[in-house]
KETORGU-49688 format. One record per atom (N, C-alpha, C, O): residue in three letters; y, z, x negated. Coordinates in steps of 0.001 Angstrom, whole numbers, plus 500000, padded with zeros to 6 digits. Example, Ala and Ser with C-alpha at 12.3 -4.5 7.8 and 13.67 -1.06 7.14 Angstrom:
2
ala494310507800486810ala495500507800487700ala496700507800486800ala496681508465485764ser497750507080487150ser498940507140486330ser500030507870487100ser501138508039486591
***
This chain:
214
unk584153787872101914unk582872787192102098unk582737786701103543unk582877787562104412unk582493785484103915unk582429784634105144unk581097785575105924unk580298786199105227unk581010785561107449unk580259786048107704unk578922785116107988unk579184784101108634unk577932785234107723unk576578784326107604unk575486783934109646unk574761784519110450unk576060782784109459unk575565782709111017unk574654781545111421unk574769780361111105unk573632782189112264unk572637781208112352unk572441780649114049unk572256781421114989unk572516779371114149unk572514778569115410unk571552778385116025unk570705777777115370unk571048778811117745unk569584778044117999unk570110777698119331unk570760778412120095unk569718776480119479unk570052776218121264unk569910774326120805unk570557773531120124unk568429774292121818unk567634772992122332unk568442771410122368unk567932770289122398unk570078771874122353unk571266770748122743unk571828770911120778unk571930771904120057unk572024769718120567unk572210769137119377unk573727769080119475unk574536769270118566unk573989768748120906unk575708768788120997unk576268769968121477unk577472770187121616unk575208770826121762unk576292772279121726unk576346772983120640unk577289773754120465unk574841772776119254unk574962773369118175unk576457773101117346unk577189773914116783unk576607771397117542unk577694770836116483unk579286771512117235unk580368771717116685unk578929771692118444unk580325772620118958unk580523773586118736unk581709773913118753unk579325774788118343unk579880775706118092unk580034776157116274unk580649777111115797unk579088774889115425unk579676774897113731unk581253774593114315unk582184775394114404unk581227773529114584unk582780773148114666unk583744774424114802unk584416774974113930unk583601774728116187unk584702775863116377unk584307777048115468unk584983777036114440unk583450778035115524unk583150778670114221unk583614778398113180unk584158779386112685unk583671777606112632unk584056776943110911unk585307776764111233unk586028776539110261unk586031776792112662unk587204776108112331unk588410777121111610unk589450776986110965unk587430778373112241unk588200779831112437unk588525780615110996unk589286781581110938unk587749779983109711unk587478780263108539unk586963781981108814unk587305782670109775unk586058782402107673unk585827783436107528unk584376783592108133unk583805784678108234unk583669781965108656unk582264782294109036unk581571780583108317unk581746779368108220unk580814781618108022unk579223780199107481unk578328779819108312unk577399780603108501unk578335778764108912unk577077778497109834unk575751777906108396unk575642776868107744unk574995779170108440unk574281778914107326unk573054777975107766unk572597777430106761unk572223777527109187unk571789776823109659unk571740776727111331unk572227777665111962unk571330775934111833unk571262775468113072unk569755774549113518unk569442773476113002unk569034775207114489unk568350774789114753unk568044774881116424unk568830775350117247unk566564774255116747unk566987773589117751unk565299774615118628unk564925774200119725unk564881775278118271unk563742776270119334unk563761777371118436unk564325777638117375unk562656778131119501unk562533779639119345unk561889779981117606unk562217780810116758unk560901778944117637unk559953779364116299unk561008779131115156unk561350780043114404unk561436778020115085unk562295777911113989unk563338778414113692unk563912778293112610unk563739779118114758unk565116780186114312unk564134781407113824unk564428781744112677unk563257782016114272unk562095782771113612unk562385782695111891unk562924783426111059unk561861781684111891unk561633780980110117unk562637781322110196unk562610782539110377unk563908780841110159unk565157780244109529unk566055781963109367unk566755782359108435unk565693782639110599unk566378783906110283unk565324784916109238unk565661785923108615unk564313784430109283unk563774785368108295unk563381784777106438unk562710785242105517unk564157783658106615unk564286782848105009unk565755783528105061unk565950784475104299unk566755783118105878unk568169783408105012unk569016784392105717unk570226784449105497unk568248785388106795unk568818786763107009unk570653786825107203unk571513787419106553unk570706786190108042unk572029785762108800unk572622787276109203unk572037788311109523unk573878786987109064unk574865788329109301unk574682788614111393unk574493789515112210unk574956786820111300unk574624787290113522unk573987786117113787unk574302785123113133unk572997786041114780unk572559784968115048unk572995784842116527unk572982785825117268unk573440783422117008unk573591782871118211unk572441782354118659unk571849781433118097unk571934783125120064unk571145782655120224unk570844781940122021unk571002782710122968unk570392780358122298unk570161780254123602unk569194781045124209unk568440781707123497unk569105781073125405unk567887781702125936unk566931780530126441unk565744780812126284unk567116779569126879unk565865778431127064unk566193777688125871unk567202777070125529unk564725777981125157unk564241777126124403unk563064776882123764unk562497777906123384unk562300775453123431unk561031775407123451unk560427775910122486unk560990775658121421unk559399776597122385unk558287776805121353unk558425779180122034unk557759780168122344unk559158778899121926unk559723780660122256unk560972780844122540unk561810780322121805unk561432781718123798unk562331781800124754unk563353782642123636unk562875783401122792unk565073782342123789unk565811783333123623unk565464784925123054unk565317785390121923unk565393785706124911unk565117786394124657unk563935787689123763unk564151788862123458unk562904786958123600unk561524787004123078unk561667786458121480unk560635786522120812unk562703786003120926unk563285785783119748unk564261786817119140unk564427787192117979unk564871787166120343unk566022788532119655unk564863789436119799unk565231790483119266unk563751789576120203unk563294790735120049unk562422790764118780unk562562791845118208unk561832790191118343unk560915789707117629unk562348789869116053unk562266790800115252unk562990789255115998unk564140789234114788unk564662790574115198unk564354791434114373unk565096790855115830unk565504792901115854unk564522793907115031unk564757794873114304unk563293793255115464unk562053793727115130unk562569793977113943unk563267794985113842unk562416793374113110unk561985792405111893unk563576792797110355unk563747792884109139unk564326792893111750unk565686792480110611unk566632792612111330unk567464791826111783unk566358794348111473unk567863795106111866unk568808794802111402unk569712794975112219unk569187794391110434unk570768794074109434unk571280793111110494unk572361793516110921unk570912792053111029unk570867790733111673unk571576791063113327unk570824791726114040unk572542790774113782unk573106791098115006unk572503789408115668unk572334788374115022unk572318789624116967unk571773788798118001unk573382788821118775unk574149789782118727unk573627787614119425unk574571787422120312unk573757786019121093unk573432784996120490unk573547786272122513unk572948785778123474unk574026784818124113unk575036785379124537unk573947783438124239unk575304782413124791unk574390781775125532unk573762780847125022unk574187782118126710unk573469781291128229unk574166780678128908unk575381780762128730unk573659779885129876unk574351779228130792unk573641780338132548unk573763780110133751unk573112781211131946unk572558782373132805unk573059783923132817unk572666784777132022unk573932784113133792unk574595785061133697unk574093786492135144unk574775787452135505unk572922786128135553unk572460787182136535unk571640788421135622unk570742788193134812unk572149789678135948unk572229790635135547unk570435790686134868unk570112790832133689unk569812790568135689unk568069790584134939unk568540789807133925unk568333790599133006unk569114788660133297unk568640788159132000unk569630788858130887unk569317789085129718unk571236789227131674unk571677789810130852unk570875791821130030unk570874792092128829unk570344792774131167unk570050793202131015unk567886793169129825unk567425793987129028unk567392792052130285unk566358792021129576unk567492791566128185unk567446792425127303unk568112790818127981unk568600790788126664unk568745791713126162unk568165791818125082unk569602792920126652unk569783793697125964unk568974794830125455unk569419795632124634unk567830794883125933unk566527795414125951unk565924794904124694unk565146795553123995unk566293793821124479unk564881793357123784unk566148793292122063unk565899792807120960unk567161793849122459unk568116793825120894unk569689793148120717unk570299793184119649unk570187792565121891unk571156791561121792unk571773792547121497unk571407793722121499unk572986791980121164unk574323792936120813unk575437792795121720unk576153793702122146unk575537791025122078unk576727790491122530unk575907789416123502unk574866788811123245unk576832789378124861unk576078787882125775unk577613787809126328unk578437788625126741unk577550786191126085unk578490785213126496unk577605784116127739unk576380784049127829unk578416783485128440unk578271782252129131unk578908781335128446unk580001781473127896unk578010780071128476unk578236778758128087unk580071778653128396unk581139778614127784unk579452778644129929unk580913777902130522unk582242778839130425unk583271778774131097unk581928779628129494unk583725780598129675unk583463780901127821unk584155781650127131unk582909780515127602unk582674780744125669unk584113780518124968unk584939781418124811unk584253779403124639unk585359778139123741unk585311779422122473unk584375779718121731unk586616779984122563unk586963780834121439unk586497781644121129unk586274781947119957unk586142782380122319unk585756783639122462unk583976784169121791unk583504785304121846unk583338782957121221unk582667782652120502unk582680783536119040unk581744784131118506unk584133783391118587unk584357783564117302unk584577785379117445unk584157786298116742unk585335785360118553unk585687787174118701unk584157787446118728unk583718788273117930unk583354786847119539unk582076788060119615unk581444788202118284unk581158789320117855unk581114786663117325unk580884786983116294unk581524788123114872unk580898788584113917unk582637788246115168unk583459789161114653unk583021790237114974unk582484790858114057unk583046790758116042unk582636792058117159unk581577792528116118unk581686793287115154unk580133791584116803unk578963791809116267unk578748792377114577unk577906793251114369unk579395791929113671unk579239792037112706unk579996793028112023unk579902793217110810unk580869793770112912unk581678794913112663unk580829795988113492unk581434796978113904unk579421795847113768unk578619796970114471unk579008797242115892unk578467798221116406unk579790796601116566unk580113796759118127unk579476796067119064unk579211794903118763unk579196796394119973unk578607795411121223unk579838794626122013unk581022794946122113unk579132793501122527unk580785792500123155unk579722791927124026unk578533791619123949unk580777791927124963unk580195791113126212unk581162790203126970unk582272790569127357unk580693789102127129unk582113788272127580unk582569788797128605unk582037789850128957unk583667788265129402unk584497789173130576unk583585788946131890unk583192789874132596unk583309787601132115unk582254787217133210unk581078788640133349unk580936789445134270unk580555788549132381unk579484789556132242unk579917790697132805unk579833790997133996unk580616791647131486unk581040792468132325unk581279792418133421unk580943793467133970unk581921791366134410unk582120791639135689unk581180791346136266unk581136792071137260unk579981790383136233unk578749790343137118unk578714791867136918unk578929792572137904unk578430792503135587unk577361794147135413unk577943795234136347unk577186796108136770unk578796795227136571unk579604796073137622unk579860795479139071unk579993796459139805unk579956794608139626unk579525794088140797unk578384794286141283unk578263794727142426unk577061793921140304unk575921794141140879unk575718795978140721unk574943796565141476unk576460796667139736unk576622798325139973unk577085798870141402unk576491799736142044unk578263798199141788unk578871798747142884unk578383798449144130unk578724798990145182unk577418797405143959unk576421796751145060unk575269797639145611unk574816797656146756unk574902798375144527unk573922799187144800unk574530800874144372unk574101802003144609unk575317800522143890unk576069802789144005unk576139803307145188unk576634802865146225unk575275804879144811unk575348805658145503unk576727805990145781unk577799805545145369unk576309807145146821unk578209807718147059unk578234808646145921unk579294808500145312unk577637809357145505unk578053810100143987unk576848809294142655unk575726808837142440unk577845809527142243unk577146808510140789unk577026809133139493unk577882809758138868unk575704808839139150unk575307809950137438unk576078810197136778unk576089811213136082unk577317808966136821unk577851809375135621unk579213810233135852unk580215810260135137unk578869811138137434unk579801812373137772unk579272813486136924unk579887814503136602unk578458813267136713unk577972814873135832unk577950814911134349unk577209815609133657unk578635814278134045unk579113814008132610unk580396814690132638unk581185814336133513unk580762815668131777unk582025816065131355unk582927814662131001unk582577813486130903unk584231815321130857unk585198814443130325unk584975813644128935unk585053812451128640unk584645814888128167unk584370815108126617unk582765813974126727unk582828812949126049unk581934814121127246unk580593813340127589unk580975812207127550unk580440811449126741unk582197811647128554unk582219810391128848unk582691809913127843unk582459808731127588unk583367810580127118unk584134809910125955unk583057809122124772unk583042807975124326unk582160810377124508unk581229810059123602unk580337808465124052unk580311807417123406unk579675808786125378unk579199807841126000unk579988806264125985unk579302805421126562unk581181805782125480unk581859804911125565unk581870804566124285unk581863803380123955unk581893805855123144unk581759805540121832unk580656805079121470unk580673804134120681unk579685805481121827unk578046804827121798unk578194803855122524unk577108803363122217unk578604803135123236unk578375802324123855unk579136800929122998unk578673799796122866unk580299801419122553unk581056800902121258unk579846800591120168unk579931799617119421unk579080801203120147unk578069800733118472unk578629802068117477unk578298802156116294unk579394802928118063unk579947804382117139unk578571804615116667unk577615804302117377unk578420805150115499unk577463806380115117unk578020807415115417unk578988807573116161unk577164808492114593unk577466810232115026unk579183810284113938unk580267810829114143unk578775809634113084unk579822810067112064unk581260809605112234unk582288810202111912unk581090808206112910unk582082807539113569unk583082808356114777unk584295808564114786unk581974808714115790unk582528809502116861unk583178810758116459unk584390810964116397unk582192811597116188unk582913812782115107unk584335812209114535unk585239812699115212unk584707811568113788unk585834811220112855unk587134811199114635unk588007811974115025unk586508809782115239unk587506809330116213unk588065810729117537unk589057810844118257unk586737811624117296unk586814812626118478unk587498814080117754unk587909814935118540unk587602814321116370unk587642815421115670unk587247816534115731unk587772817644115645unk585766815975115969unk584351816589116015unk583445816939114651unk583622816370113574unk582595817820114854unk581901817855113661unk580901816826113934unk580949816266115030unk579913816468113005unk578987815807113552unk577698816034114361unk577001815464115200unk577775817488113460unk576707818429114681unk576808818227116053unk575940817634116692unk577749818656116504unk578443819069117962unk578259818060118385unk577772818147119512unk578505816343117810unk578221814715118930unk576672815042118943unk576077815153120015unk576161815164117963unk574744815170118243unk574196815828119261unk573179815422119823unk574956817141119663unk574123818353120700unk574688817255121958unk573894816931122840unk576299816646121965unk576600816165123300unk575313815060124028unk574948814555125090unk575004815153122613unk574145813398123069unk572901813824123754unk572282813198124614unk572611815056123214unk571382815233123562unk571512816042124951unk570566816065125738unk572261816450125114unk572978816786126185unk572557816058127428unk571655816230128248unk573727815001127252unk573608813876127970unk571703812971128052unk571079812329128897unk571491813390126833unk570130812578127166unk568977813578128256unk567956813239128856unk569487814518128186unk568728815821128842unk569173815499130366unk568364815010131154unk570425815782130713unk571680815773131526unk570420814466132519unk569519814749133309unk570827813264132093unk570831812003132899unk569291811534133274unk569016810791134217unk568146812231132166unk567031811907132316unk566646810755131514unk565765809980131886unk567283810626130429unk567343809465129755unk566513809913128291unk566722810946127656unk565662808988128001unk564814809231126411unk565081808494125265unk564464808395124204unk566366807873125768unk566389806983124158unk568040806821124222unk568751807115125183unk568438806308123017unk569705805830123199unk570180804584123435unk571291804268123862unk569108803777123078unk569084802446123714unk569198802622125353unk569956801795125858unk568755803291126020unk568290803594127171unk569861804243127687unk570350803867128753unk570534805208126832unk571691805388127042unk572765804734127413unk573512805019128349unk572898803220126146unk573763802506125930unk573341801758127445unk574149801621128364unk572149801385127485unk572508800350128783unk573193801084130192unk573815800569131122unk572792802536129928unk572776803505131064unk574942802724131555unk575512802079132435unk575205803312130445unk576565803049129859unk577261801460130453unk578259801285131153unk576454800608129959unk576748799199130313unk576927799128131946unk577924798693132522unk575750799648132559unk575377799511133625unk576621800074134395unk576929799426135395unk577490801319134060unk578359801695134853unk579570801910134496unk580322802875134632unk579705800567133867unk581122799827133238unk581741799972132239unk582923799742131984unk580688800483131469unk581734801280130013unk581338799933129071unk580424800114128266unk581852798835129107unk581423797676128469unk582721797608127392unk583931797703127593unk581950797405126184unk583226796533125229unk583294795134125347unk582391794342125077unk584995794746125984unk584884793352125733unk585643793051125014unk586537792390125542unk585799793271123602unk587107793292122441unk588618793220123115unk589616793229122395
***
């Protein structure tokens, strides 16, 4: 089954570039394409797209304020963020508000198709740019000892698997863990770092380089 993908970004000639390359790759449906915030709204909540690509400037309602609103709405639905804005505030509010995956315009081409893949296999992807702004602007501001020293070995591991899109059952399997035991690590770690969510985790994670970039 092709994977189901929905287009939003204000440029008419970057939508038809990325059906093009998408479609070229077989194994994905650009099921529509549209051109602002409201109407990818509609359009993802009539035909519930496997991932949606989404710009971040665009009229009627912004990008980001769209993945949040469709996260809301229609967890099944992976968000992948493709800007021509790659400073850490927009990558990080993205990921806040639900993205899965953020690319730049200008380093995309193929790599388009891997994130959509990524996304829809439950993983987070971040293009390579990204990742490397997210850790530049980390090492810009790191202390001389850093939180994520007080994480066991076994911690960090888990922490990379979550950061992967692992569940408990996943990690368990890959770690040959019970599932109990990821659960106590997590909470562990959520105790450990001062952290209340796992969303809050995962970025914790992002933030100090544990990024998947397929």
């Amino acid at each position: 089954m092709s994977i189901r993908v929905l287009l939003a970004d204000d440029h008419a000639v970057v939508r038809d570039g990325l059906r093009f390359l998408l479609e070229a790759h077989g194994g994905i449906e650009v099921v529509a394409s549209v051109g602002n915030g409201p109407d990818a709204l509609a359009a993802a909540q009539r035909l519930k797209p496997d991932v949606l690509v989404l710009d971040i400037n665009m009229p009627g309602l912004n990008g980001i304020d769209a993945c949040r609103r469709i996260c809301e709405r229609q967890p099944g639905s992976k968000v992948l963020i493709l800007s021509m804005h790659g400073s850490t505030e927009h990558i990080y509010r993205a990921l806040q508000a639900g993205a899965r995956g953020y690319l730049l315009k200008e380093s995309a081409g193929a790599e388009v198709v891997t994130a959509v893949h990524a996304l829809h296999t439950g993983r987070i992807y971040m293009g390579e740019k990204i990742a490397e702004t997210a850790m530049q602007d980390y090492l810009a501001r790191c202390p001389s000892t850093s939180p994520i020293d007080s994480l066991s070995s076994r911690e960090r591991e888990i922490l990379q698997l979550i950061v992967d899109g692992r569940s408990n059952t996943e990690t368990a399997s890959v770690l040959s863990l019970s599932v109990k035991t990821v659960e106590t690590y997590r909470s562990r770690m959520l105790q450990k770092l001062g952290i209340k969510s796992i969303s809050e985790l995962v970025k914790f994670g992002i933030e100090h380089g544990l990024v998947q970039t397929g």
